[in-house]
C-alpha angles and dihedrals in degrees: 000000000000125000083019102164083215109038125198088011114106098194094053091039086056094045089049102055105031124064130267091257105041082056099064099046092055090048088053095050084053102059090041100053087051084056102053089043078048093054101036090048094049092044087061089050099053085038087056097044098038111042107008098049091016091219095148131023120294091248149117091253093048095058094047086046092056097050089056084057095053100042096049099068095033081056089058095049088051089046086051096039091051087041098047099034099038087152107076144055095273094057086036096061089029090064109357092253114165112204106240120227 
């Protein structure tokens, strides 16, 4: 786009043309569409761990169990991929990271 104050940034091009408000919004639906990926994605895990290979308890506390085993390592690929790529969106929405020129 051209006369983007932030070219070649969709998160700043967005944040330049839209209002305030519409922004936000955006970014809200945003977030809330990666939490429920999050939560569906770590339901599946614990479904998978708990009743289909029987590997913890069927339990309340072995599904949630499971999810923080899940979630510990997948913690610690998000934490290297925003370390290691800090140029891009990804790293960009992952940390706020704006790529200097």
């Amino acid at each position: 786009m051209a006369g983007a104050e932030y070219e070649g940034q969709l998160l700043g091009t967005w944040g330049g043309i839209f209002p305030a408000w519409v922004f936000a919004a955006l970014m809200l639906s945003l977030l809330v569409s990666a939490l429920c990926t999050l939560d569906s994605a770590l339901a599946s895990a614990a479904r998978l761990v708990v009743v289909e290979l029987r590997l913890a308890p069927r339990s309340l506390m072995g599904r949630r169990f499971a999810m923080a085993v899940f979630m510990g390592p997948g913690a610690a690929m998000l934490g290297a991929v925003a370390y290691f790529a800090r140029d891009g969106l990804f790293a960009a929405i992952l940390l706020g990271l704006r790529r200097s020129a």
